[in-house]
N, C-alpha and C positions, 0 to 999 in steps of 0.2 A: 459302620463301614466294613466290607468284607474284605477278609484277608487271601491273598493266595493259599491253595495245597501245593503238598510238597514237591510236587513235581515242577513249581511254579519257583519255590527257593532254591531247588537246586541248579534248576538251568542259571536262575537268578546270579546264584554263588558261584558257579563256573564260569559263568562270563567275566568279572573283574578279577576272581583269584588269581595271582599270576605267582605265588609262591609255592615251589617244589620242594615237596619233604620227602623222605622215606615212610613215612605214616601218612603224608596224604597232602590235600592240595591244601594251602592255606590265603587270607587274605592279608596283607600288610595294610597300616594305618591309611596308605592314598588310595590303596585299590577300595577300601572301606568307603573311604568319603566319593569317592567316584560313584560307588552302588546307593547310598542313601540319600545322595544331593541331587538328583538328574533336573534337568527343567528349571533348575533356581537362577533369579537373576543377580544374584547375591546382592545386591545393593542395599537391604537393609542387614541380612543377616549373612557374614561372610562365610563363604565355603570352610573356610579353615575353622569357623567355631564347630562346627559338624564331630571334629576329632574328639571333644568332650566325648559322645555318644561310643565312638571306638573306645575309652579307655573304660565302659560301661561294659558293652561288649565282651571285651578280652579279658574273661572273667580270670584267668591263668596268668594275667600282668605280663605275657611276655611276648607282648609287641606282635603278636599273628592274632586272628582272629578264625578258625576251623569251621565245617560244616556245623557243628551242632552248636554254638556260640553263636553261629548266624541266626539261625532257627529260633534258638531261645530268644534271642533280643526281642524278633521282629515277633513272634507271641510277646513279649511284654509291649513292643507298642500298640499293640492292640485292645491294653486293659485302657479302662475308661479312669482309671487315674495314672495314665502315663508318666505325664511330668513329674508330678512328684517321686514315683517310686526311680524312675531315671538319675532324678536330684538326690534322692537319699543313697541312690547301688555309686553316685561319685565321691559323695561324702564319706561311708562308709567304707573306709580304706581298709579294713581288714576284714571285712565281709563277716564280721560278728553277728550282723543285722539289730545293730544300735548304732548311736553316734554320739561319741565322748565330746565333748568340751574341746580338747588339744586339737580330735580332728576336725572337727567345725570350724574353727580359729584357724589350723592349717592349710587347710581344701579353702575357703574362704580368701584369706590372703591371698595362698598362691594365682588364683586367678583373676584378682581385679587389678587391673594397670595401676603402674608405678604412680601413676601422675592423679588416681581417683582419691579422692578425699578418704581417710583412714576411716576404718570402723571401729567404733571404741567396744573391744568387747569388755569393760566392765560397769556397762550399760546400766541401768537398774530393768530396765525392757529384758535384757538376756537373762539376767538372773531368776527373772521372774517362772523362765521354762527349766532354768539348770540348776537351776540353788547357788548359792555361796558361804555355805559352814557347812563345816564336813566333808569339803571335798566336792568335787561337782556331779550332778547323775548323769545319766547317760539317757539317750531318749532314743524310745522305738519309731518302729516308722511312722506310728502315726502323730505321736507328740511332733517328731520330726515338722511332718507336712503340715501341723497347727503353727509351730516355730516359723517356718519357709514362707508360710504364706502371710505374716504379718512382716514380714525380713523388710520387706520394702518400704512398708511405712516407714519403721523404726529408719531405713534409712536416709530415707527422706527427712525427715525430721533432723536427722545430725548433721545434713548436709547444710539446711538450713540454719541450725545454729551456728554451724564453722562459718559461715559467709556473712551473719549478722553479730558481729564481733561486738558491737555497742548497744544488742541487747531492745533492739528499739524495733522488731515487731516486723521488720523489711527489710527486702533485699532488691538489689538492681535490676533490673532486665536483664543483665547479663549475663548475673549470676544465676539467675532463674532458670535460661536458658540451661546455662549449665548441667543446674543440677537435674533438669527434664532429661537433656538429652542424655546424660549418663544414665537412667534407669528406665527409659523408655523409647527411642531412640527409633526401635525397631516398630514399633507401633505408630508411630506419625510416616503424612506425607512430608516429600518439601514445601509444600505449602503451607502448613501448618508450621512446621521449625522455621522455616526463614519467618512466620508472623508470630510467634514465641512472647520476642520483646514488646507486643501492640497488646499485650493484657495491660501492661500499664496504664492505656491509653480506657482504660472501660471502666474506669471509676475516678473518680474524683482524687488522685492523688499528687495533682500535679505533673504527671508523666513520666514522674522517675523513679519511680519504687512500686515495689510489688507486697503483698503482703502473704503471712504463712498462711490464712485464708484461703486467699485466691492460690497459694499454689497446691492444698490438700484439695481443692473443690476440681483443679482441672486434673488431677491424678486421679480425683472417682472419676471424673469421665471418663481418660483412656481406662482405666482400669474397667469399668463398665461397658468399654464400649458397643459390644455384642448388645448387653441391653436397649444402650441407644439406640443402635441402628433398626431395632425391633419398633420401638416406641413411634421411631420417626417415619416408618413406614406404613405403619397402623393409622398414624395422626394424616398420615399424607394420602392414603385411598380413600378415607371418609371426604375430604373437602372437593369441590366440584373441580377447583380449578389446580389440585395438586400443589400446594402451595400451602406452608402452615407459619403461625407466629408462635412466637415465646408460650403464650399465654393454650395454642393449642396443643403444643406438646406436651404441658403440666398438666393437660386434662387428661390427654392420652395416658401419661405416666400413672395417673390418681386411678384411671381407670383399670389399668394394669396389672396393678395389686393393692391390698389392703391396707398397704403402708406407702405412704410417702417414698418416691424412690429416689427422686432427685431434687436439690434444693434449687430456690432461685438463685443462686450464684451459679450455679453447677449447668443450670437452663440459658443464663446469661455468657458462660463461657460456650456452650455449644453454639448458639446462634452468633457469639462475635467471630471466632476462626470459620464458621461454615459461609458467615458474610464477607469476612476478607475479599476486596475487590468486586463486591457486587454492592451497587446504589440502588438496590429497593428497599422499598418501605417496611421496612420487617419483616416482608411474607418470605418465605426460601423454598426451594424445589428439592428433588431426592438428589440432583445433579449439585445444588449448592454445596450440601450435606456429604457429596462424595467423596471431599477433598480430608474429612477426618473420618470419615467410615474407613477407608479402602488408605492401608500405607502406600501403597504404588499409586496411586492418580498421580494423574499429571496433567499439565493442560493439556484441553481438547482431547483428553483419554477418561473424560469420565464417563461413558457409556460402561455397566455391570462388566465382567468378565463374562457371566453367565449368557447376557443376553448377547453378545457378540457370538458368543460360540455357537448360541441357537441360531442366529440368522445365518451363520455361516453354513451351520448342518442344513439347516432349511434351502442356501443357495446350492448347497450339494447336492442335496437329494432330487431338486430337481430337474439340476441340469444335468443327472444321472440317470433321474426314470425318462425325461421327455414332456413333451406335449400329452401322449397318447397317459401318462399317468396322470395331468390336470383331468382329462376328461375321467379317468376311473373316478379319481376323486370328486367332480363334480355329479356323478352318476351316482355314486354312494350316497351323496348329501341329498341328491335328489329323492332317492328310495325312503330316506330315512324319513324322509321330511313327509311324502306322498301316504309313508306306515301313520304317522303322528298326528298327520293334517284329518286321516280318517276315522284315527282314533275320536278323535276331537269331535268329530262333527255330530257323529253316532252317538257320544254320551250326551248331548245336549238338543238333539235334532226335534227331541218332541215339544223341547219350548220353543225351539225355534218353529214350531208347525202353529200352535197359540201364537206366538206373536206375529206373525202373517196376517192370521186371520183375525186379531185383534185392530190390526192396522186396518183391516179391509173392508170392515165392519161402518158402514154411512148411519148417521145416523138421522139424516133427512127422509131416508126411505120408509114410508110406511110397512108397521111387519120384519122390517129386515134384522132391526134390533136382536139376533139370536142368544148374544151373550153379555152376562154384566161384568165379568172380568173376566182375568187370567184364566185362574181356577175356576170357575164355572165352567169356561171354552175348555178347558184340559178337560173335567167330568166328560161333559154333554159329549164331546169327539167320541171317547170311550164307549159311550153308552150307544150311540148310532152307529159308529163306525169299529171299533174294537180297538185293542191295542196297535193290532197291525197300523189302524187309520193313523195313529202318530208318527208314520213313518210313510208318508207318503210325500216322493218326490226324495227318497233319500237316493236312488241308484242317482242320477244327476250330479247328486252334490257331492258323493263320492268321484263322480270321474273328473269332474274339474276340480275337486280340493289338491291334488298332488301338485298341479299344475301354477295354480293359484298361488300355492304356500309354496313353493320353492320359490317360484321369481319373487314375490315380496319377500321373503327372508333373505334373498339374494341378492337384489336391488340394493335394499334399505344396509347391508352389510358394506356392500362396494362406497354408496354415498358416504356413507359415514366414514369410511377408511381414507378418502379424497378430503375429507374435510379435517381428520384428525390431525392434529400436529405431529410434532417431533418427541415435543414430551408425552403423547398420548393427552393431551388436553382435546375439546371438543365445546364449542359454544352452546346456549340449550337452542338459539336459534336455526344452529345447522344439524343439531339433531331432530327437531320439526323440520326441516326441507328433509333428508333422509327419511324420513318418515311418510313423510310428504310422496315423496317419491316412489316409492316403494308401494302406495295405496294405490297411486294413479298407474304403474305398470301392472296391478292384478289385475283391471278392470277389465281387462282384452279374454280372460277367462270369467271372470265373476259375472257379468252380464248376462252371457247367454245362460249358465247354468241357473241365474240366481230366475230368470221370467220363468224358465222350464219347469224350475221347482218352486215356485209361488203358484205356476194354474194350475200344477197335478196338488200342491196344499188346500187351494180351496174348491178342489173339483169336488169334494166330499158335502160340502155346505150344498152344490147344484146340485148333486145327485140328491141329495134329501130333499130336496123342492120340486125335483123332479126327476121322478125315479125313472122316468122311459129315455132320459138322456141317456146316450153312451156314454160308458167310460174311453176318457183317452188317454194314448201311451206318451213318450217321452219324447218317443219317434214320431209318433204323428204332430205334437207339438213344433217341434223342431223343422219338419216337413211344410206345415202350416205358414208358421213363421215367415222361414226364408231366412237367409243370410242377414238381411237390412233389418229384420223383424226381431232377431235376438239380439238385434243393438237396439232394441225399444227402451229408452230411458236411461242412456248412456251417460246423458249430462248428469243426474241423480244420482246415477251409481256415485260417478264420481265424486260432488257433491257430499255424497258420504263416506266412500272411502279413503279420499285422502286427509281430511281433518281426522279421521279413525285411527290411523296410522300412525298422523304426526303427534297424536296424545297418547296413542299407547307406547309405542318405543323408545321413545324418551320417559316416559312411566315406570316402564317396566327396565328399563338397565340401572334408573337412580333406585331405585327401588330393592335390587341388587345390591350396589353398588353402598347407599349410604345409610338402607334402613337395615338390610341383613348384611351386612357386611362383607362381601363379598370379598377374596383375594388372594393373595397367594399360600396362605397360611388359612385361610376359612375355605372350605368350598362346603356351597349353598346343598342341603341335606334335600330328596323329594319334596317335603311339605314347604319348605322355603320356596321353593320352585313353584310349586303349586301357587301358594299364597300372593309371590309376587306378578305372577300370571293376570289370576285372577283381579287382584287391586287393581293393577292397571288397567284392564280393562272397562272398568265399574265407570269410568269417569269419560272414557273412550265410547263407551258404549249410549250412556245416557244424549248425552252432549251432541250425539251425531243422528236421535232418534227423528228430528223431524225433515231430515234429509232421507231418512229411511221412509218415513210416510209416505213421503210425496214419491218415491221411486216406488214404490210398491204398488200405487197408486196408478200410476202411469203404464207398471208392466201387467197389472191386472185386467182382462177383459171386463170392460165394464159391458152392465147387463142393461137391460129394458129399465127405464124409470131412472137409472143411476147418472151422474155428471160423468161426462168425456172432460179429458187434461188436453190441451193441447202442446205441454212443456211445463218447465217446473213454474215458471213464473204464474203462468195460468192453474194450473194444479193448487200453489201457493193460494193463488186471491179466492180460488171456487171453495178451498178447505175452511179458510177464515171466517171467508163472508154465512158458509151452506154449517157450519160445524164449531166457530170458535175457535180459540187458540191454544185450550188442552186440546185438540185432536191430532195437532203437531206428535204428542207425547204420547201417543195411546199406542199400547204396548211397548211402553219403554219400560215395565219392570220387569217385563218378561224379556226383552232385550240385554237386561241387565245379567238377567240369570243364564241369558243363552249366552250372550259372546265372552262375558268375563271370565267364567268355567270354560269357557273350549277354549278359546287361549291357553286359560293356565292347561289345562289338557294337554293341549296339544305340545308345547315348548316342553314343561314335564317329561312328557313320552319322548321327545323328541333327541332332550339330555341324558336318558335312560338309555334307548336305544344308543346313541353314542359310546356310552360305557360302558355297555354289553357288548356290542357288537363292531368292535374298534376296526377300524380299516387295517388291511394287515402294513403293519410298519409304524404307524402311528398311535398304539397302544402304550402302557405301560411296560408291558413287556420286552416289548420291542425296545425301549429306550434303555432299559436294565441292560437288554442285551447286545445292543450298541457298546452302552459304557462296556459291560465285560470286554465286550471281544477286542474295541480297541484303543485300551489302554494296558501298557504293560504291567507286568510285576512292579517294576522300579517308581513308573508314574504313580499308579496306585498307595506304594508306601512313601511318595514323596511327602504328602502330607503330615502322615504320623512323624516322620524322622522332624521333621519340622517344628510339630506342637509341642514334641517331648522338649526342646530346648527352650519353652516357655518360660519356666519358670527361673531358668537358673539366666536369663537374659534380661528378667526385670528384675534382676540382682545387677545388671551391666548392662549395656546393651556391646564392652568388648568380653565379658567375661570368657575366659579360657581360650583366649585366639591361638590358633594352633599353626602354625609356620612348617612346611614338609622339611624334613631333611633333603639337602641337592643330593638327587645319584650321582 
């Protein structure tokens, strides 16, 4: 996190200082907690424990804290081991930079409530960092922050000896509660402290006793729970329906790292407070989960912090640019899409020129037989026609692809958004209608371009048969046709493009989504992109070929000797009956290799382009410079003043509450 310059402390420091010296302006202990607390709702952590950090501060002990005391601190909260060095500058009362025995024991006492359970400093745990013959040693900062940070255990453990007096291995709900909320306190919602006593309730003990168990297994959880929330978020983007059991979060975790992270006890307590008041069957949501993630939930407040503030930027920004900025933005998406759609077609257009005329290719026709597959059709083209000839019929497919690819990635985006829930769930069936949908709105462009660019594809085979034909343009095509004439074999298109659609995009977002892992913490590298692209397609593509036949079929000028379609139906029984039922499939490997690669192409290019060429306001930049601009100094180190009190608050959660003096 970045810290302000000085120009940022000092107006900082001038705004609360309200104390007049002859040497200079100074802050007193409230104007202190005024500057470091802003925004806090105190309800877990009170404003008044804040003063701890002032009596850190006020390196001079005498109750002001000056310009360069301010300075200093706020460079120390900015070191990545705040807390503790915060924890050792309070303990360290004489600023030796050690910490004696007396003042451990001192600093210690002084700040835990009358009423907390005593800590026995002659522990064999204590001794074990400070000796006992000879006198005690002293420990530097770092022995320190090894001591600090096992403190809680050790206190925990004492607490539950003091409360099982008869030595028998348990203690009450009550006392349990107890001794939670004294050392953690600050790390739970209400949800979770008012269900405290219901551990009892999750094992077999009868209902009235807790064991030291179960209370060291739910101390790793809060203590872990950054871990958890990672785990649980991991475990919850792979499963379709967002929603995961005991058993998929221990895989998550095993996956996680090389070692075991969390025990079955440890997995049994997360899931029993995350199900508090929900009767399902074991599966839970990231909204379940929220109520121990996040100390502030509260009912019907568990939507992120984050994501509230995004929708709310997102309702700002637009009812700040207008209408007139939906259309830029629409317009941009459409450029990018128009760039990506041509990339796409260009890199695969010459299989797509073989699979035309693979498809077109009768094999009733005496003679007509030109080619025995793919790759012989790719050669022989070459060899009559030249490189150029693989690329005939491309200007067409260039001018309807922009057209094309924006309303189906535009369609298919809007359906799916109508369909998606609240949690972001999605049925696989109403991502086939989106799919769906999105195939059957291209067709109003795909047809005319697709007849234009199939009769200038295989104008090359007539001109080789006969060479006094003219060659025709795309214009006199089109001319030809008529308006009615480039909807020749509309039902076919269709026919094929919307089964195309509704197996490839549902393909390709699980595919993202569950094989590459897509999310907030992964994003998909080019070749991911590519990869998932193209899979999707493979299956999308085959699957859809003998709807592509018969429409090829149908937009094809049939010639002297050859069968007229009347429709697909007819097209259908004249292919079976005149050709068998591979003919359905001919050129589908060549199918396979055009549309599964210009896909991934295209979507590829598509993400690239995005992240080169960010809409202005919508960039990373732009969010950087958002944050900067408007968040203050004070907002900005709200956080750090906050973390630094980590450590010495799962020592208490009242430790060192600080009371103003009344003016």
């Amino acid at each position: 996190m970045s810290t302000p310059g000085s120009d940022s402390y000092s107006a900082w420091f001038l705004q609360y200082a309200s104390v007049q010296k002859e040497n200079g302006v100074f802050m007193n202990q409230d104007d202190f907690l005024a500057a470091v607390a802003p925004g806090e709702d105190f309800r877990k952590i009170k404003r008044e424990q804040f003063g701890l950090l002032f009596e850190v501060c006020d390196r001079a002990h005498r109750g002001l804290v000056s310009y360069d005391d301010f300075v200093i601190f706020q460079n120390l909260l900015a070191k990545p081991d705040a807390e503790y060095e915060v924890a050792f500058r309070l303990f360290d009362v004489h600023n030796a930079g050690k910490v004696s025995f007396d003042q451990f024991k001192q600093v210690l006492s002084a700040n835990l409530p009358k009423d907390a359970v005593p800590f026995d400093f002659d522990c064999d745990w204590l001794k074990l960092y400070i000796g006992s013959k000879g006198g005690h040693s002293e420990l530097t900062y770092e022995e320190f922050a090894q001591l600090l940070k096992g403190l809680q255990g050790e206190r925990l453990r004492q607490e539950f000896k003091h409360y099982d007096k008869e030595h028998t291995g348990y203690i009450s709900p009550e006392q349990f509660k107890r001794i939670i909320l004294d050392i953690a306190q600050h790390k739970l919602s209400d949800s979770v402290i008012d269900s405290l006593p219901t551990l009892c309730n999750l094992y077999a003990t009868g209902g009235t006793k807790i064991s030291f168990s179960n209370m060291v297994a739910f101390h790793n959880v809060i203590r872990n729970i950054d871990m958890v929330e990672q785990i649980i978020r991991r475990a919850i983007d792979a499963q379709p329906d967002k929603t995961i059991t005991k058993q998929d979060f221990l895989n998550e975790a095993t996956r996680a790292s090389r070692y075991s992270l969390f025990t079955p006890m440890e997995a049994d307590i997360i899931f029993h407070f995350a199900g508090v008041g929900n009767a399902s069957s074991g599966r839970l949501s990231l909204d379940d989960f929220a109520k121990i993630i996040d100390p502030r939930w509260r009912p019907n407040t568990a939507a992120p912090v984050a994501t509230t503030a995004a929708t709310k930027t997102a309702a700002h920004d637009q009812k700040e640019h207008g209408v007139w900025w939906s259309v830029v933005e629409n317009a941009y998406s459409f450029a990018l899409g128009s760039i990506a759609g041509a990339v796409g077609a260009t890199a695969v257009y010459p299989i797509d020129l073989v699979k035309t005329r693979m498809q077109n290719q009768r094999s009733q026709v005496v003679g007509e037989l030109m080619y025995k597959n793919s790759l012989d059709c790719f050669r022989k083209v070459i060899k009559n026609e030249g490189v150029l000839g693989l690329y005939r019929g491309l200007g067409p497919q260039l001018v309807g692809v922009a057209p094309e690819k924006a309303i189906k990635l535009t369609v298919n985006d809007y359906v799916r958004a109508k369909f998606t829930g609240d949690k972001g769930t999605i049925l696989p069936w109403q991502e086939m209608v989106a799919g769906g949908a999105a195939g059957a709105s291209q067709v109003v462009f795909t047809n005319p371009l697709e007849i234009v660019k199939i009769r200038l594809q295989v104008q090359g085979e007539y001109l080789k048969a006969h060479p006094d034909m003219p060659r025709r343009s795309a214009i006199w095509i089109v001319k030809n046709l008529g308006v009615v004439g480039l909807y020749k074999g509309v039902s076919a298109c269709l026919l094929r493009d919307v089964p195309f659609s509704a197996i490839y995009f549902p393909a390709y977002a699980h595919l993202k989504k569950d094989f590459f892992k897509e999310g907030p913490d992964h994003k998909l590298t080019i070749s991911e992109l590519l990869m998932a692209g193209a899979i999707a397609g493979m299956p999308a593509a085959y699957f859809t070929t003998p709807a592509d036949v018969i429409k090829t079929r149908l937009q094809v000028e049939a010639r002297k000797g050859q069968s007229s379609y009347t429709g697909i139906m007819d097209a259908g029984r004249k292919i079976m009956a005149e050709e068998g039922f591979k003919a359905f499939f001919k050129g589908g490997p060549a199918r396979i290799f055009r549309s599964s690669p210009q896909f991934g192409v295209t979507l590829t290019v598509y993400e690239m382009l995005h992240q080169s060429f960010p809409l202005p306001g919508h960039g990373p930049a732009a969010a950087a410079a958002t944050t900067t601009t408007s968040a203050t100094p004070a907002a900005v180190q709200s956080f750090p003043a906050r973390n630094a009190l980590k450590m010495l608050l799962d020592l208490d959660y009242r430790f060192g509450v600080y009371t103003p003096k009344s003016t």
